[in-house]
Residue frames as qw, qx, qy, qz and C-alpha x, y, z in Angstrom:
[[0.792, -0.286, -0.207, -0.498, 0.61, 23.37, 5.46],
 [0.149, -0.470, 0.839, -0.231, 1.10, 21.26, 8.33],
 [0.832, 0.061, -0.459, -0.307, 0.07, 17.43, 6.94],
 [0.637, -0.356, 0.602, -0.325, -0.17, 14.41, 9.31],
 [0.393, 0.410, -0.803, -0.180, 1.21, 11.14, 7.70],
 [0.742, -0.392, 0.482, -0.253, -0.31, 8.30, 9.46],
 [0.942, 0.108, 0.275, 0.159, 1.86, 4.99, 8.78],
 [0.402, 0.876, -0.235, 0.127, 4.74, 7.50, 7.97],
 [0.221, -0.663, 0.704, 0.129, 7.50, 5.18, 8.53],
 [0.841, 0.281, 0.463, 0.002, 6.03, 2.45, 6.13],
 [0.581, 0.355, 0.444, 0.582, 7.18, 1.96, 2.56],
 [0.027, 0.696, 0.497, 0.518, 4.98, 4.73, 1.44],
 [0.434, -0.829, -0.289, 0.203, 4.48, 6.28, 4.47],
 [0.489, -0.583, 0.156, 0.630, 8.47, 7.36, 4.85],
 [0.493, 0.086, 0.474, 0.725, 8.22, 8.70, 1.20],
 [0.121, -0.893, -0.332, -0.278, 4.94, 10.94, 1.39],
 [0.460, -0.791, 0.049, 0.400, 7.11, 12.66, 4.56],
 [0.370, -0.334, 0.301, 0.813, 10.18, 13.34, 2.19],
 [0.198, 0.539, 0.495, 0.652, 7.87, 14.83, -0.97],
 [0.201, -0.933, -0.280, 0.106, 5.81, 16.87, 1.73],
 [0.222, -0.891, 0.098, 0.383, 9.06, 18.66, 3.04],
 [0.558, -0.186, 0.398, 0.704, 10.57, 18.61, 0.11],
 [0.072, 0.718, 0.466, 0.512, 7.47, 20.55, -1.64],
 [0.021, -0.338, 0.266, -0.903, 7.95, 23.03, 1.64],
 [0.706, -0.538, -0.409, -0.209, 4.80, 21.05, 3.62],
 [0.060, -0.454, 0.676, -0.578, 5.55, 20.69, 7.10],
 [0.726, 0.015, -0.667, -0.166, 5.01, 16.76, 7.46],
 [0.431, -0.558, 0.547, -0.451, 4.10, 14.96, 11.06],
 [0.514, 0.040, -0.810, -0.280, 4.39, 11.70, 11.47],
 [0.656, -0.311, 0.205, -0.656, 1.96, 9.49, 12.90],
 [0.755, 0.279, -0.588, -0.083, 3.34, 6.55, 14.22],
 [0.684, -0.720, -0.119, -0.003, 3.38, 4.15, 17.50],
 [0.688, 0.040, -0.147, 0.710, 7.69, 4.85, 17.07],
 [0.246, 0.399, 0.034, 0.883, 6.30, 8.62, 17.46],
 [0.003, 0.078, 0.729, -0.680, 4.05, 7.83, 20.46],
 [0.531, 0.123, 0.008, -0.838, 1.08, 7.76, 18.76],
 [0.290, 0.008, 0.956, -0.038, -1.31, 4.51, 18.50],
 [0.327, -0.007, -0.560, -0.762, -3.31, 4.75, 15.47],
 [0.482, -0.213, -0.763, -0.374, -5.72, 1.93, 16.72],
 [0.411, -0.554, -0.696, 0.199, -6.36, 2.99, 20.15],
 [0.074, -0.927, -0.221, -0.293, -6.30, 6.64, 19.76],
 [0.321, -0.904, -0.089, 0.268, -3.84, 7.58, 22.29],
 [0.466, -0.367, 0.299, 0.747, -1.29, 10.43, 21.51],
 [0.279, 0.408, 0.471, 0.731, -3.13, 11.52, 18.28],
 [0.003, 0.926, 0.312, -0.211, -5.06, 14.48, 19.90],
 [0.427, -0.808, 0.073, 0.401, -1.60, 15.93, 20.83],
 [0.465, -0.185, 0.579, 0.644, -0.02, 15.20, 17.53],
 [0.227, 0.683, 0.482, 0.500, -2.89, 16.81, 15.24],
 [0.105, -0.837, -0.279, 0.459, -3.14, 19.83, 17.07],
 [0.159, -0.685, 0.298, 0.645, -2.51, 22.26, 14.36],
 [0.312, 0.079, 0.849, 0.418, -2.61, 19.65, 11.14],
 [0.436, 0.391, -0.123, -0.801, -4.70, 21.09, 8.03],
 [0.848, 0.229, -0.423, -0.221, -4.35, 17.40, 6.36],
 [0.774, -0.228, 0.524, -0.273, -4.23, 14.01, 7.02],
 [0.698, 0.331, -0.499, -0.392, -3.00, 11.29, 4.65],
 [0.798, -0.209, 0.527, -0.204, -3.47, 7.73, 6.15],
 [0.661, 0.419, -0.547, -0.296, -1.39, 5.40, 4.42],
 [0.591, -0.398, 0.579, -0.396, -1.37, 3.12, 7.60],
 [0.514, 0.327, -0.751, -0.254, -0.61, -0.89, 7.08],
 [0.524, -0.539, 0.596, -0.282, -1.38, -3.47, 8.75],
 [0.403, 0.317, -0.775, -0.370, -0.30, -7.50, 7.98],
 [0.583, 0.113, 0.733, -0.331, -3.01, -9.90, 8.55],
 [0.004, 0.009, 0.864, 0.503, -4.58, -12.50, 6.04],
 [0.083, -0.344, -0.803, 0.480, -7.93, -11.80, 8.17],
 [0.019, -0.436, -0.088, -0.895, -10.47, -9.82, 7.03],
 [0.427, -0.844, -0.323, 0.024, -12.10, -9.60, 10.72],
 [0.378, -0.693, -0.116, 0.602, -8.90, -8.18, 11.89],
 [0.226, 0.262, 0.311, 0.885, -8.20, -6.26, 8.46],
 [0.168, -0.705, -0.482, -0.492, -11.76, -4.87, 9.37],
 [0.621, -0.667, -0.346, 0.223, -11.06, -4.24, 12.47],
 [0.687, -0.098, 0.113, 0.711, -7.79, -2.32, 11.66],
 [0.233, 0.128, 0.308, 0.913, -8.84, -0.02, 9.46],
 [0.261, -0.711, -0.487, -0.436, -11.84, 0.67, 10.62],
 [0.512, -0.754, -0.200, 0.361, -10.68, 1.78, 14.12],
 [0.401, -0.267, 0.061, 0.874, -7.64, 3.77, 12.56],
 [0.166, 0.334, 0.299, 0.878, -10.03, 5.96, 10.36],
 [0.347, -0.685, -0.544, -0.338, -12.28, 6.26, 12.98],
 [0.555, -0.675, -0.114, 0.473, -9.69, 7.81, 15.24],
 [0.438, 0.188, 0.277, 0.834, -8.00, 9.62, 12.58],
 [0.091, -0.615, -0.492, -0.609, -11.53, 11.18, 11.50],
 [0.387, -0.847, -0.364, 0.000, -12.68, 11.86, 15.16],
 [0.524, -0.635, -0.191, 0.534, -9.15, 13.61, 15.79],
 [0.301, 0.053, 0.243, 0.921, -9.18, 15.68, 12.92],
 [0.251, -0.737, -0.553, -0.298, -12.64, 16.78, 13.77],
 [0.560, -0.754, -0.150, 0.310, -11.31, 17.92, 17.08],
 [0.513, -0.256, 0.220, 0.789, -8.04, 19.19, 15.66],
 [0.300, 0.753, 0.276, -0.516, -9.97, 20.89, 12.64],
 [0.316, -0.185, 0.730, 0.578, -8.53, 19.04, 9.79],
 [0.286, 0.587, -0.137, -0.745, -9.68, 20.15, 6.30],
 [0.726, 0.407, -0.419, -0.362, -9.15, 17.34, 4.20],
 [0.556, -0.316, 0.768, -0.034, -8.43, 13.61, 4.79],
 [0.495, 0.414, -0.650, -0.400, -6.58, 11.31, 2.16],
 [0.804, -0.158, 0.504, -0.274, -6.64, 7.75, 2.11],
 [0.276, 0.509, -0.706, -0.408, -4.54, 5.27, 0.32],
 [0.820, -0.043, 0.569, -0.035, -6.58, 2.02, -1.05],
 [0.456, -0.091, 0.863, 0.200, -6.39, -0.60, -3.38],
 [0.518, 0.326, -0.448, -0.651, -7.37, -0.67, -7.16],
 [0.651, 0.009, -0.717, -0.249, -9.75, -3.98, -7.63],
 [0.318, -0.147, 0.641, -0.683, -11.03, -4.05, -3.58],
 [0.734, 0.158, 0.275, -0.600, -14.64, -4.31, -4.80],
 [0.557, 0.466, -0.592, -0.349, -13.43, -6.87, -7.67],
 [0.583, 0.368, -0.701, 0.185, -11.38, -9.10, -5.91],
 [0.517, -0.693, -0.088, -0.494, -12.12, -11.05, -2.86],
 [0.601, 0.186, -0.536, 0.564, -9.35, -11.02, -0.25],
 [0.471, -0.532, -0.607, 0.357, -9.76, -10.96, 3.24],
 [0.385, -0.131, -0.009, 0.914, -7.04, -7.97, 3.46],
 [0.123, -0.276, -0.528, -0.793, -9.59, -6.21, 0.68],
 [0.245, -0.678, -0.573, -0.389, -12.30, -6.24, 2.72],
 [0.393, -0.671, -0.093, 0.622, -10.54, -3.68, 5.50],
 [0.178, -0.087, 0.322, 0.926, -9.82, -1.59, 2.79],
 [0.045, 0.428, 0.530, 0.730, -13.20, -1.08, 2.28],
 [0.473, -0.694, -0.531, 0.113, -14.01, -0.82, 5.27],
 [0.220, -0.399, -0.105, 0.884, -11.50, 2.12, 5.54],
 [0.091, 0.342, 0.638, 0.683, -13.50, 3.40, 2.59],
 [0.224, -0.589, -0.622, -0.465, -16.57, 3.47, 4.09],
 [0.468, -0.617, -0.365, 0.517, -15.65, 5.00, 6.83],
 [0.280, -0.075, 0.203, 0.935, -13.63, 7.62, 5.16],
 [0.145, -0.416, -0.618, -0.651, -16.84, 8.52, 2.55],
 [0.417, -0.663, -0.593, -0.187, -19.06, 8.64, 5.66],
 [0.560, -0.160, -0.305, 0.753, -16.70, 10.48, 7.77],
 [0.004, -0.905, -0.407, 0.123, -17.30, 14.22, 8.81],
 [0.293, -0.675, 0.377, 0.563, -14.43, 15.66, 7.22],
 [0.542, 0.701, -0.265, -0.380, -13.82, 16.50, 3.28],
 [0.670, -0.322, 0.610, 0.276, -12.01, 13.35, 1.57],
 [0.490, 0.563, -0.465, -0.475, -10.31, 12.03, -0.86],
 [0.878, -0.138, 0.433, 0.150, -9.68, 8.33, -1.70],
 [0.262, 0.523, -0.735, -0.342, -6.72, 7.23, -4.09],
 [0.960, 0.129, 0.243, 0.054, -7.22, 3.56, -5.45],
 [0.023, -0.699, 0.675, 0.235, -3.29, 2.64, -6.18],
 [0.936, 0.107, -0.297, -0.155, -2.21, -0.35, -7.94],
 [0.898, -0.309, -0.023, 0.313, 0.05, -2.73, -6.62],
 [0.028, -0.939, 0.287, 0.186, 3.93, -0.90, -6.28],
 [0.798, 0.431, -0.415, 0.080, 7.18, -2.70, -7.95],
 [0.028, 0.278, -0.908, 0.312, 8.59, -3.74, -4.48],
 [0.796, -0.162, 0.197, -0.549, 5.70, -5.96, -4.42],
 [0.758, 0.380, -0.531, 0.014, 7.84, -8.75, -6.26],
 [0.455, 0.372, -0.660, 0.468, 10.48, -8.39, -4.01],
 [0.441, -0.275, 0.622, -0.586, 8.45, -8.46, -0.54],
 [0.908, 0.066, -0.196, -0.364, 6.83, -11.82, -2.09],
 [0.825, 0.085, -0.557, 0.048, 10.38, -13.29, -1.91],
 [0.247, 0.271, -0.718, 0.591, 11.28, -12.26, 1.03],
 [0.439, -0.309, 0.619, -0.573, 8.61, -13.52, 2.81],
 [0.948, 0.106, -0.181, -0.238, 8.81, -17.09, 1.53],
 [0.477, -0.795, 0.347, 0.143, 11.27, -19.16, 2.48],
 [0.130, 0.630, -0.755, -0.127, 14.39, -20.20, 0.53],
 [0.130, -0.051, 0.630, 0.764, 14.78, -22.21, -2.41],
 [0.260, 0.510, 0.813, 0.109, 10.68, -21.85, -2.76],
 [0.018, 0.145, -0.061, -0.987, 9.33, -19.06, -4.37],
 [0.074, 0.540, 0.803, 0.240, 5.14, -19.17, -4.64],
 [0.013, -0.067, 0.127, 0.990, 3.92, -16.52, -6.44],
 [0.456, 0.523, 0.628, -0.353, 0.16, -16.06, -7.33],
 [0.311, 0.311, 0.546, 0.713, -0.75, -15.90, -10.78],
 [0.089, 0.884, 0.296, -0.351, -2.04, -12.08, -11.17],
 [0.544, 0.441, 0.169, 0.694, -2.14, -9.44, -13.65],
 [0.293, -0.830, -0.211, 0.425, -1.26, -5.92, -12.20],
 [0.396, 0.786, -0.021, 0.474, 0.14, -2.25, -13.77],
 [0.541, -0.629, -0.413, 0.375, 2.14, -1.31, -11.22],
 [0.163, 0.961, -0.022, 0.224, 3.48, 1.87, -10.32],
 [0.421, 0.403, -0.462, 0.669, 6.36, 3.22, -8.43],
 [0.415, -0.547, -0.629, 0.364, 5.96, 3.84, -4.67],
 [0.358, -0.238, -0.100, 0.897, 7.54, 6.82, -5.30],
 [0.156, -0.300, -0.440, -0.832, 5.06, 8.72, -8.00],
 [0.386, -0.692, -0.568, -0.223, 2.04, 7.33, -5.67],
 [0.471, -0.633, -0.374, 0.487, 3.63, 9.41, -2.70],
 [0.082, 0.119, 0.253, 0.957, 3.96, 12.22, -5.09],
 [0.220, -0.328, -0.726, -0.563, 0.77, 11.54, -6.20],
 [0.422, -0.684, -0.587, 0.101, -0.97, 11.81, -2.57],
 [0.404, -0.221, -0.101, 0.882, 1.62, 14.81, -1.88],
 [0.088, 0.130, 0.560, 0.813, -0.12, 16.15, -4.45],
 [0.388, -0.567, -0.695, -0.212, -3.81, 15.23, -3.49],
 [0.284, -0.637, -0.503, 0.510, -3.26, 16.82, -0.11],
 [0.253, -0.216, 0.158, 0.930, -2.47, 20.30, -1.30],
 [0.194, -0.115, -0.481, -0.847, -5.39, 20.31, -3.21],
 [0.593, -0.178, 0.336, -0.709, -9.23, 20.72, -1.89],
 [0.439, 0.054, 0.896, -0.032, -10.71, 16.81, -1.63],
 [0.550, 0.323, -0.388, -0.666, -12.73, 15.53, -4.65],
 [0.846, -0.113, 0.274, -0.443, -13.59, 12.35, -3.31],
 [0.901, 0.156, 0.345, 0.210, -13.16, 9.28, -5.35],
 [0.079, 0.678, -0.521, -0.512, -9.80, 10.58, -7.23],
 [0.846, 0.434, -0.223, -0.215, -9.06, 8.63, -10.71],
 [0.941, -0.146, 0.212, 0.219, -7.15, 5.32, -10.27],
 [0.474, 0.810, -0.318, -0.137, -3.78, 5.31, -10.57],
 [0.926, -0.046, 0.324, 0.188, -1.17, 2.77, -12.04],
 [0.633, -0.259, 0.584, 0.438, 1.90, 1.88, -13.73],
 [0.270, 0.586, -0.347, -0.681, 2.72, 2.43, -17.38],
 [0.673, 0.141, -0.408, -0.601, 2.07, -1.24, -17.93],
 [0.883, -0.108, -0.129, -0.438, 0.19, -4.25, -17.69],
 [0.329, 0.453, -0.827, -0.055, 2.54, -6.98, -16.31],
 [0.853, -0.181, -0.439, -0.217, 2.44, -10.69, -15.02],
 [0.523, -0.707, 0.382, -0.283, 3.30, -10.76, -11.32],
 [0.949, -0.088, 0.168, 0.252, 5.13, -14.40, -12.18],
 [0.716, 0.572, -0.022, 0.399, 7.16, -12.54, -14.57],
 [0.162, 0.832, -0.392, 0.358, 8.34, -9.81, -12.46],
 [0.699, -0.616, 0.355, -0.074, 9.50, -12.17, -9.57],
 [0.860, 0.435, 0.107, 0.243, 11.17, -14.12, -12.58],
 [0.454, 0.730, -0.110, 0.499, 13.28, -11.01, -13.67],
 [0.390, -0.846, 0.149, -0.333, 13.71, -10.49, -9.90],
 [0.869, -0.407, 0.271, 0.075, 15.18, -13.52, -9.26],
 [0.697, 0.557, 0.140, 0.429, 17.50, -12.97, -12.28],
 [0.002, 0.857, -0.179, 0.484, 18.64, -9.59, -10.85],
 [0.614, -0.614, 0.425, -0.255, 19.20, -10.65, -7.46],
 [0.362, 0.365, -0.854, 0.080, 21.58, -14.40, -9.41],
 [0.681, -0.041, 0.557, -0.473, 18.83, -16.48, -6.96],
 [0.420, 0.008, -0.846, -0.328, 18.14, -19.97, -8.25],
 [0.481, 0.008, 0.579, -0.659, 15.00, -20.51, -6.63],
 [0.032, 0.353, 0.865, 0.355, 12.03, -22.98, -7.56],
 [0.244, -0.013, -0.068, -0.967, 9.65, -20.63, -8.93],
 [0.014, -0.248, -0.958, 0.142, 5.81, -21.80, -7.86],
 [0.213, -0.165, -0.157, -0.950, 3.05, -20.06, -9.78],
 [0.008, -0.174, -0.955, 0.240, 0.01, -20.61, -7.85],
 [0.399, -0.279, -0.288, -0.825, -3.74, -19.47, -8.93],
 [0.339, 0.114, 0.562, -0.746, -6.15, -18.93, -6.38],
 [0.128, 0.205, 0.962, 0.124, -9.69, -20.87, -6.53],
 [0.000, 0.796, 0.563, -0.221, -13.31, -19.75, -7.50],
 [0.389, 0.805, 0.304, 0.328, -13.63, -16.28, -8.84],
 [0.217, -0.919, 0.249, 0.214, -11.30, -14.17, -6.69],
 [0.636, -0.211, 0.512, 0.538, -8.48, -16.44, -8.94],
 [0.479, 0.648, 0.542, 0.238, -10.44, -15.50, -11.88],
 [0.020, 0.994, 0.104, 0.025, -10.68, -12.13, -11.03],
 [0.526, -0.676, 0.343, 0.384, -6.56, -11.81, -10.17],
 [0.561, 0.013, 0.635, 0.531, -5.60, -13.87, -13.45],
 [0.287, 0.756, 0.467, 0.357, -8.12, -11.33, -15.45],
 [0.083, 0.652, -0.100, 0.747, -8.69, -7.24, -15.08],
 [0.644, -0.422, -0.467, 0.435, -9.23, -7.60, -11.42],
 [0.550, -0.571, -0.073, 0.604, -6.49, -5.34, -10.43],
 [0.391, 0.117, 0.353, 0.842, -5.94, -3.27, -13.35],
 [0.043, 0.282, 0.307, -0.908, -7.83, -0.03, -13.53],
 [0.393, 0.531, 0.653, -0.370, -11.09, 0.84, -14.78],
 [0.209, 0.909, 0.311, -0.185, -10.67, 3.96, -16.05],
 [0.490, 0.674, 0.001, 0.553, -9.07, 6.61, -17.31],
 [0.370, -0.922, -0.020, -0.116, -6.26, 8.54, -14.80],
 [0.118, -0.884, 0.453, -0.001, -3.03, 9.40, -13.61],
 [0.961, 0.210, -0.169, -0.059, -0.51, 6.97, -15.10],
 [0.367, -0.772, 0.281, 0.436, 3.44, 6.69, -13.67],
 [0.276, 0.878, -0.337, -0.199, 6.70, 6.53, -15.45],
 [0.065, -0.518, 0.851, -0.050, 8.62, 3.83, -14.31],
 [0.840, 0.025, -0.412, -0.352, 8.35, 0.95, -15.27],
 [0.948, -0.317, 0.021, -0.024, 9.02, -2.53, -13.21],
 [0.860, 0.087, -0.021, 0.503, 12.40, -3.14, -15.20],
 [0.180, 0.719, -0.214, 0.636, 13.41, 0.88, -14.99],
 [0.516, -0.733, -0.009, -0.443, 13.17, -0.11, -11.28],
 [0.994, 0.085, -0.059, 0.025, 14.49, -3.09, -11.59],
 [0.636, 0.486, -0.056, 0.596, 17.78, -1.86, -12.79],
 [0.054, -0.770, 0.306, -0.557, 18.05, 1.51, -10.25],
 [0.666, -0.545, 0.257, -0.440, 17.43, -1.19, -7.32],
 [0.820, 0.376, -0.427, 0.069, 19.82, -3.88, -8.73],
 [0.168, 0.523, -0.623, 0.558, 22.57, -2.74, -6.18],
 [0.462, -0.247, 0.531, -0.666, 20.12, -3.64, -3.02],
 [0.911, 0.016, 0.123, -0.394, 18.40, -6.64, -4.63],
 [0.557, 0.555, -0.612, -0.082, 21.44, -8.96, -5.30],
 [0.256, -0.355, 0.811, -0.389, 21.83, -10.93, -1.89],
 [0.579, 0.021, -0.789, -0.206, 21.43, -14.36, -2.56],
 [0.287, -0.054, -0.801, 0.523, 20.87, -14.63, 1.36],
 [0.317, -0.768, -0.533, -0.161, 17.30, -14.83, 3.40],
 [0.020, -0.771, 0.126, -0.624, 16.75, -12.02, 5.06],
 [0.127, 0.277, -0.767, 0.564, 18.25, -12.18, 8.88],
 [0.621, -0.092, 0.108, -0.771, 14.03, -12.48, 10.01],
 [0.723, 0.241, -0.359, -0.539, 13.70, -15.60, 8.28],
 [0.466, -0.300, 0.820, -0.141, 13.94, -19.35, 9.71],
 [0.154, -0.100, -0.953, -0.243, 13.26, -23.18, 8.15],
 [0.011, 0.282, 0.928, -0.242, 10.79, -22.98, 10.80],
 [0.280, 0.390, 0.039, -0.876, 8.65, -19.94, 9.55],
 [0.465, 0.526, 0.708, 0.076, 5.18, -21.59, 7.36],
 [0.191, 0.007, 0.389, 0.901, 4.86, -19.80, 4.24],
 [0.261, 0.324, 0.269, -0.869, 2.12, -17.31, 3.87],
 [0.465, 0.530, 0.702, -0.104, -1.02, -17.84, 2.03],
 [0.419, 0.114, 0.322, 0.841, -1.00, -16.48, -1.37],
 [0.038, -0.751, -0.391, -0.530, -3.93, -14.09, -0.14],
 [0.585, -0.422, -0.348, 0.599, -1.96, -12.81, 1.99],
 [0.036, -0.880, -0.263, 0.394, -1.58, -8.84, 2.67],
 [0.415, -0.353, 0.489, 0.681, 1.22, -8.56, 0.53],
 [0.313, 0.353, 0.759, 0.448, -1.10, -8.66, -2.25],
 [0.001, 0.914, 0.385, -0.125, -2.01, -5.04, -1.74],
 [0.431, 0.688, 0.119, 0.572, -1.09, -1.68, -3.51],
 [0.269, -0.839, 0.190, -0.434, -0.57, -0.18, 0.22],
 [0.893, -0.207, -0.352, 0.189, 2.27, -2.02, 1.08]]
């Protein structure tokens, strides 16, 4: 099958592309480094032409949810209208376990890719992912040095890797709409893993747990984010990650991006999504 990746040089994105051709898929990516512009359409006729699937794991970082809406509604509405034209068969879609729960700008472009998707004229599927276990580690690097403000949330996370199995999977198979949620093997506190992170990585940082106000804190510090139901669960855990990614997470030094003069993000910032 020949599958279209959109946002396939993201986290996720560059890992759905190695499971595809490593299952024998024949993976395209869709990306503006591959001359395509997800949000103004041009370049994706010429790059679906042929594509049987679609999986959209597209990103974008805003704290906004006009431009989150805006985002994701225009990429699934150019995805959808060029796999109409292209004759795509199935379109995936990676959101966010706890969207409807939890109210974050970011969160309300994710549903808005939703409802597009659902309404779309093409078979779907949706995945709801939880948060992934570099979610710690993109918290500290984008704060700056010695502060470290976390948000107080509980979350299961998963591996990035299993969920790009997991969608690898999804395409191959006919759509079935809402798929069952999937997460992590357990339940952890998002203070803790940035804790054990900062432990791994020999950081002395001041560690700043911070709980959002009004019921979207509520919802974060409660089940929020944690699944509903019953469904696909991974393997790794935070600290089995922890430990393979030890080698890369030791630099005691901000990343080369970072300045004094950079304001630290809001803690409802995009990071706080399972489609990072």
């Amino acid at each position: 099958m020949r599958i279209a990746v959109a946002g396939g040089t993201g986290l996720v994105g560059r890992l759905v592309v190695e499971e595809l051709a490593t299952a024998g898929q024949e993976p395209v990516v869709l990306a503006r480094s591959r001359g395509v512009d997800l949000v103004s359409g041009a370049g994706l006729d010429a790059a679906m032409a042929g594509v049987d699937a679609v999986v959209d794991v597209s990103n974008v970082t805003t704290t906004s949810s006009k431009k989150a809406i805006s985002f994701f509604g225009s990429v699934s509405r150019n995805l959808l209208d060029a796999g109409a034209r292209a004759g795509v068969r199935h379109h995936i879609a990676l959101s966010i376990v706890g969207i409807d729960r939890v109210g974050l700008g970011y969160y309300q472009g994710k549903l808005r890719q939703e409802e597009v998707v659902t309404g779309g004229p093409t078979p779907w599927t949706v995945l709801r992912a939880t948060q992934f276990h570099e979610f710690a580690e993109r918290i500290l690097d984008r704060v700056p040095i010695p502060l470290a403000m976390v948000p107080r949330m509980r979350t299961q996370p998963v591996a990035a890797r299993e969920a790009a199995q997991h969608l690898v999977h999804l395409a191959a198979a006919p759509a079935q709409g809402m798929a069952p949620e999937l997460a992590g093997p357990q339940v952890e506190q998002l203070v803790d893993m940035v804790r054990r992170l900062l432990r791994a990585r020999n950081q002395h940082r001041l560690l700043l747990p911070v709980k959002l106000p009004g019921a979207t804190g509520a919802a974060m510090t409660g089940d929020g984010q944690l699944p509903t139901g019953q469904g696909p669960r991974g393997e790794q855990t935070f600290d089995t990650w922890l430990a393979h990614n030890s080698s890369r997470t030791t630099s005691t030094a901000p990343p080369a991006w970072m300045s004094a003069s950079r304001a630290a993000p809001s803690p409802s910032s995009p990071w706080m999504s399972g489609a990072v």
